[in-house]
N, C-alpha and C positions, 0 to 999 in steps of 0.2 A: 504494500500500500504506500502512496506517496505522502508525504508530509503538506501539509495545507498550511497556506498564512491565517492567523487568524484576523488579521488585520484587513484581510476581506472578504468580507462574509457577503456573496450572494451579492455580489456588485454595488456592497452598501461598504463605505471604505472607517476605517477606524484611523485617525492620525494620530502622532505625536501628542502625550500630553490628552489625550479628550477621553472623557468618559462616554459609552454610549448603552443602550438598553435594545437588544435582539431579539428576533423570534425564529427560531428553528424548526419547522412544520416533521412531524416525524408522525404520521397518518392522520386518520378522519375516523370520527364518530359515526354511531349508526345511524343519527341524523342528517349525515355527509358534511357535518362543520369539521374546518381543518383543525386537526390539534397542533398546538404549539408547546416547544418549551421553551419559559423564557429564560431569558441570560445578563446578565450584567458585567461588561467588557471593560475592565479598569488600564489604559495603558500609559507607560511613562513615557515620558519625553526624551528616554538614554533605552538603549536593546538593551534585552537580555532574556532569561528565561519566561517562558509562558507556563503559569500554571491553572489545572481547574480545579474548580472545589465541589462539588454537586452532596444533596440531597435528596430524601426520599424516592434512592431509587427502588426500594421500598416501600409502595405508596403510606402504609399505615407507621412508617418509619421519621419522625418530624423537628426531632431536636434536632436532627441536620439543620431544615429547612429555618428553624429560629435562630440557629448561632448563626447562616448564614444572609439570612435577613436583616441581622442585627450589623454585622459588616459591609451590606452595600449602604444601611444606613449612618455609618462610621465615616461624615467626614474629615475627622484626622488618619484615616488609611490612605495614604497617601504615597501610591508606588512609585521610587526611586526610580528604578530601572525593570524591563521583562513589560508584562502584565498577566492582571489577576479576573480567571474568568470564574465566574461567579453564578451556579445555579440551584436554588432553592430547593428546586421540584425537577427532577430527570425525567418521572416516569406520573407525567398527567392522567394519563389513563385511570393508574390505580390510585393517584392520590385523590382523585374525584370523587372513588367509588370507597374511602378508607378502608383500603385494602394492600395485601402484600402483593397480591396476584394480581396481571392484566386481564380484560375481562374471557381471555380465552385460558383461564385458568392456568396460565402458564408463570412461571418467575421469572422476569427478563433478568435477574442475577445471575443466569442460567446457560443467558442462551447468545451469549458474546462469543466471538466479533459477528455473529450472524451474516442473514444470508440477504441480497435483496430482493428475492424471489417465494421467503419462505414464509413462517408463522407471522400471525401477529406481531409476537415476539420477536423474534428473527427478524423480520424485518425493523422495528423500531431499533433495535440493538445495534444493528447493520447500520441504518443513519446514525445515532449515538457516535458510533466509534470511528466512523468515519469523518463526520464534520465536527465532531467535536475532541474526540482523546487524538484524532491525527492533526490537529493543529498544534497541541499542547506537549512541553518537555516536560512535567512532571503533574503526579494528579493526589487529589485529600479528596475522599470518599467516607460521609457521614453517616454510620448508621444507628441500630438501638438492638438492642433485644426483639422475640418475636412475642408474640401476644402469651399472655399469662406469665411473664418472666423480666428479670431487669438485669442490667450489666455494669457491676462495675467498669467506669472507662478505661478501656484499653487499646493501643495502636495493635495490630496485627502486620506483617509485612513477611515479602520473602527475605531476610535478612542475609542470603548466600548474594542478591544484588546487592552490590559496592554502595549507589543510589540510591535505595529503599532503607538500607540501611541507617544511611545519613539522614534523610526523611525520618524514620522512624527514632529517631533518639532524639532528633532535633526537638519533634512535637512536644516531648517531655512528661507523656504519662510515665506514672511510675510502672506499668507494666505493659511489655512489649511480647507477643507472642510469635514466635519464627512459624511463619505457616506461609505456602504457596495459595493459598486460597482455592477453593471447589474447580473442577475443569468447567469453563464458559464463564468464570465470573468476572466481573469487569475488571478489578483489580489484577488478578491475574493472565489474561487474555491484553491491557496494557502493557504491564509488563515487557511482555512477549512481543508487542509493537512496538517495544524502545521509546514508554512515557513509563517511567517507574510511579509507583502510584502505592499509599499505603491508606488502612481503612482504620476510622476509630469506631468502637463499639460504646456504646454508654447509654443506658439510662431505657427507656420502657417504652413501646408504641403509644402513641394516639397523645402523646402527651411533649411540650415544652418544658424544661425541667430547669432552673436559674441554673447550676449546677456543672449539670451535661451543658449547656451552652456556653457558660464560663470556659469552660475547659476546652471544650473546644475553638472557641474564637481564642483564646491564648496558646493553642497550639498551633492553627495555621497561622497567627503572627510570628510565633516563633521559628517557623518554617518558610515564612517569607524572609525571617530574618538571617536565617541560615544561608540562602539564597541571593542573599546583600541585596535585595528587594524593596526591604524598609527598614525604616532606621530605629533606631532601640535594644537593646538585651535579651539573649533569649533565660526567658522563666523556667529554673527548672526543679524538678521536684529534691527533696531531701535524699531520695535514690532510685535506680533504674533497675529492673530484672530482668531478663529474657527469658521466658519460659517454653522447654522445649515441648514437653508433655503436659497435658491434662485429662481428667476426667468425669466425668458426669455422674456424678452419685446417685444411685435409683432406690425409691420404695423397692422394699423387699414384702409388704403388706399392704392391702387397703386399710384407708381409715382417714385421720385429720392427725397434720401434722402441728408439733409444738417446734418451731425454730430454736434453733442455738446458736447460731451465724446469722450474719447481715451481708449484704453485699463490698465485695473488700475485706472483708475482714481477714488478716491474717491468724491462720490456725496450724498447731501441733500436730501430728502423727498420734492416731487413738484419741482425739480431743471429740468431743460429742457434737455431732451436726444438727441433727433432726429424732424427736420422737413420733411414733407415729403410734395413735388407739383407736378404736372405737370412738365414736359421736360420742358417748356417755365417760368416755376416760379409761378405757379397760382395756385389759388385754395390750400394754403399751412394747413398745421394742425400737431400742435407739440406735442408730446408725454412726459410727465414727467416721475419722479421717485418715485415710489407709495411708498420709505422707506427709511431712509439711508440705503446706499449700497456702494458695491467697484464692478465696474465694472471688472467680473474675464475676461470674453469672447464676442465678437461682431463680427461682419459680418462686411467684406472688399469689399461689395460687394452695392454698394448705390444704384441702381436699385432694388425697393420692390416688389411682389403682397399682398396684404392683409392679413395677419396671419404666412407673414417669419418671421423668426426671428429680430431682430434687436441688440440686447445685452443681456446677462445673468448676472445680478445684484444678487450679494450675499449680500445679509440684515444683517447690523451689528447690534451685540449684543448691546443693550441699553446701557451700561455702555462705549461705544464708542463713541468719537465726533468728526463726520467728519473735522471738521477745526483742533483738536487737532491731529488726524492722518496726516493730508494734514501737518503738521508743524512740524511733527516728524519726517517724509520723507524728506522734504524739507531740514530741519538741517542736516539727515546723511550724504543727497547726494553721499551714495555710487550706489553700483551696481543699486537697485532699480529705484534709480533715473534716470541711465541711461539706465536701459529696460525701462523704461516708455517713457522715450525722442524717444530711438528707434523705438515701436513697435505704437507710434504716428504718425511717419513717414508713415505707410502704410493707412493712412484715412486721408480726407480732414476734419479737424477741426473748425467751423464755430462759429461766435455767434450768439446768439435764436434771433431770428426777434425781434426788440422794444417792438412791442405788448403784449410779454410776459417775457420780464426783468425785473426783480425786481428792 
């Protein structure tokens, strides 16, 4: 595929120095109205890198869509040099309908670089990544959790790219996970185009969250800032993990679970996760932590069947100790600390029954 300027879009020209606001037709409703996405084209008056930032390509996915609203509303973002393309809402189809899926039930997280001859899907994927990730040398992709569940923030990237790399430490969540991402997803399917592209996860569908948007709008500054794009410091946490492995802790029963963790929370090997009883309290059985871990993601959701999910625990690097983490956090007390207080607030936190208290 050939590399595109982004600086003309469809015979509509972007110069030096000018802000301007695009519409990218990527199909038609069943009423035959054309769909758009929009865009917000920030360019400096000095070359340099082009990066984009998209939302909701997930339609029921939207702290993207708020942190990135909140920066085309940011006039002191003011690019140095490159420019910064800027989209809310990638996938209008599903963010109309609050949904993850487009209406032919498909995940366009799925189905990159697509075809122009093929699905729904497909085809919208195929415009996406042709007029849009082929204009661009590097890309920040917004997501959340899926429905019933929340995400501690985390960047995700293939860290084996030189580029992603840099991206991803730049952002400055304290946790980074090394993952190529799913075959077809956009992120990964990028990559692959030579626009290294890294994803943050944070915070819970259908929902704005102060939090997840902070964090986020302070990491692509950061990232622009890495980039000599704009001018400033980059913010970074009290400390960085890379985590190679995780795991998704399941009901081993139905019932209603009692929480022991929060999202974030850093936990011990054998420390008590989740109880799960009977509606009336009986018949109870608690579930540990088979490693240290940083709890990235969990389910908001305390009614179980047997083999849901319960939490996805990232297993720290050995040379890591929970208590020396839990104390480096505790002293920053910045942002961290209070996404963690926040995103606490959406699950009832209990302690483990006596019987198994240390």
């Amino acid at each position: 595929m050939t590399r595109k300027s982004i600086f003309d879009w469809f015979g509509e020209k972007i110069e030096p120095g000018q802000v301007r606001n695009v519409h990218l037709a990527v199909g038609e409703s069943y009423s035959g109205m054309t769909v758009d996405i929009q865009i917000h084209v920030r360019r400096a008056k000095e070359d340099g890198p082009v990066v984009f930032v998209t939302g909701a390509l997930h339609g029921d996915e939207i702290n993207g869509c708020g942190a990135i609203r909140q920066l085309i509303q940011d006039e002191e973002l003011q690019v140095k040099r490159g420019a910064v393309v800027l989209i809310p809402v990638l996938n209008p189809p599903a963010f109309d309908r609050h949904s993850r899926y487009l209406p032919d039930r498909r995940d366009l997280n799925r189905s990159f670089p697509g075809f122009v001859d093929g699905s729904l899907a497909s085809r919208m994927a195929f415009t996406i990544f042709n007029e849009i990730v082929m204009r661009c040398d590097y890309g920040i992709d917004l997501h959340t959790a899926s429905v019933r569940r929340t995400n501690y923030p985390t960047i995700r990237g293939d860290l084996a790219h030189a580029q992603v790399h840099r991206l991803a430490e730049a952002f400055g969540t304290e946790i980074i996970v090394n993952n190529k991402g799913p075959k077809g997803s956009f992120r990964r399917e990028a990559c692959r185009a030579g626009c290294p592209t890294i994803i943050m996860e944070g915070g819970e569908v259908w929902k704005v969250e102060p939090g997840i948007v902070e964090t986020a709008v302070r990491g692509i500054k950061n990232v622009l800032r890495e980039l000599h794009m704009l001018e400033g410091r980059i913010e970074s946490p009290a400390y960085q993990i890379v985590i190679e492995r995780s795991k998704w802790i399941r009901a081993e029963r139905g019932g209603f679970l009692d929480f022991h963790i929060k999202p974030g929370d850093i936990v011990k090997k054998d420390q008590a996760i989740a109880t799960s009883s009977t509606i009336l309290g009986e018949d109870q059985k608690t579930l540990y932590a088979p490693f240290n871990g940083v709890v990235m993601g969990m389910t908001s959701l305390p009614s179980m069947s047997p083999g849901e999910p319960i939490c996805n625990l990232g297993k720290l690097p050995k040379k890591y100790s929970p208590d020396k983490l839990a104390r480096l956090r505790a002293r920053e007390g910045g942002l961290e600390q209070q996404v963690l207080d926040d995103l606490g607030t959406n699950v009832l936190v209990t302690e483990p029954p006596e019987s198994v208290v240390e």
